[in-house]
C-alpha positions in Angstrom: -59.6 44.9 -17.0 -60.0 45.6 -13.2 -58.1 48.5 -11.9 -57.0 47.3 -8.3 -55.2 44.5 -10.4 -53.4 47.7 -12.4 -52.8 49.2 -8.9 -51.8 46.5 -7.5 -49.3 45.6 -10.3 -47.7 49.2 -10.0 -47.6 48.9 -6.4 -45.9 45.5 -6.4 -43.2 46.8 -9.1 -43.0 49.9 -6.9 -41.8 48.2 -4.0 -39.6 45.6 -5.3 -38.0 48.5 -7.6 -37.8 50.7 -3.4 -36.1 47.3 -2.2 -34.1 46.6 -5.2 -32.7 50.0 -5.5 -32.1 50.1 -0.9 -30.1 46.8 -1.4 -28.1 48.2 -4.2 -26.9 50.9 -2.9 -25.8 49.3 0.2 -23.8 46.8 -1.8 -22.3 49.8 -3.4 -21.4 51.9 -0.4 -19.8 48.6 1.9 -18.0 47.8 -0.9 -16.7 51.4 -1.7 -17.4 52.0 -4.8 -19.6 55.3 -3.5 -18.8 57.1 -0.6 -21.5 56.9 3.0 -23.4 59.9 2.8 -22.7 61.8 5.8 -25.2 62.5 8.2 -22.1 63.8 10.8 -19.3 65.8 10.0 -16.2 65.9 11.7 -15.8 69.4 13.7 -13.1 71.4 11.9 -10.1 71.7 14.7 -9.0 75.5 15.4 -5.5 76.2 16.1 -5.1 78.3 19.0 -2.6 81.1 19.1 -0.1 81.3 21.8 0.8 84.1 23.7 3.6 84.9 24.6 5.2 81.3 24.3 2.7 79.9 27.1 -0.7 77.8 27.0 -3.5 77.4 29.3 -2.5 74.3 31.0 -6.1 72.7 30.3 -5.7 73.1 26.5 -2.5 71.3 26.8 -4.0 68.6 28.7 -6.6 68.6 25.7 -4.1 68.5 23.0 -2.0 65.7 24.7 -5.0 63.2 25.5 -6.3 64.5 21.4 -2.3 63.2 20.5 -2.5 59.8 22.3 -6.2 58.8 20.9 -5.0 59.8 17.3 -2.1 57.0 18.3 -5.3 55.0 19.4 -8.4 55.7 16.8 -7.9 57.0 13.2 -9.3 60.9 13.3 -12.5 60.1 11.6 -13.5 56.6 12.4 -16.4 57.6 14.7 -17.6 59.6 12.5 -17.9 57.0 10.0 -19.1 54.5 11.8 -22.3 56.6 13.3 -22.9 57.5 9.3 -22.7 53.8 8.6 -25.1 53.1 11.6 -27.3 56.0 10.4 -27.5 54.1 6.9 -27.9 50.8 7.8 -30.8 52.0 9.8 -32.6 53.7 6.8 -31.7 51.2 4.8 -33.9 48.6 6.9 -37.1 51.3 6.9 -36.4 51.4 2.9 -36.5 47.6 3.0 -39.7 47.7 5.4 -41.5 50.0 3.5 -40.8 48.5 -0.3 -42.1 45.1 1.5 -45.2 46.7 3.0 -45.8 48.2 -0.4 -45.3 45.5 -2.6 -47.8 42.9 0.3 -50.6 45.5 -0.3 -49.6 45.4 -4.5 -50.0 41.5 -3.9 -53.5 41.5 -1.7 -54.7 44.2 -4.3 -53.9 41.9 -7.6 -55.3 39.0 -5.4 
């Protein structure tokens, strides 16, 4: 038997299996049933202790405007959507690669 057809069988099955495996886990992360992976993190807020009763009048302007975009945005939906992006993104160089990998499994078996 000639090995570039055996190569190119296990490079075919290889890059379907890359694909297959890219598309199911996207299925399974937009449908929830396992969490994005996070590639950002939220920044964990630090409480600031008064003194004396008074703030600095810039960190109450930063705590009001933080107050009326919480009204606005949900805390961490930024966040989420840059990890979604960041996923969707490596899931199409996944996707390109199992193709490119399973062509030269094709033109091998050919």
């Amino acid at each position: 038997m000639n090995y570039s057809k055996i190569v190119g069988s296990l490079l075919l099955i290889g890059g379907v299996s890359v694909i297959g495996w890219t598309l199911m886990s996207s299925f399974n992360i937009f449908t929830a049933k396992t969490p994005v992976p996070e590639f950002f993190e939220m920044p964990i807020e630090k409480t600031s202790t008064q003194t004396g009763g008074t703030q600095d009048i810039q960190e109450q302007v930063q705590q009001m405007i933080s107050e009326q975009l919480k009204g606005f945005l949900p805390t961490d939906s930024i966040t989420q959507f840059l990890n979604l992006a960041v996923w969707s993104i490596l899931a199409g160089l996944l996707i390109f690669g199992g193709t490119q990998i399973a062509g030269l499994g094709i033109k091998l078996i050919k």
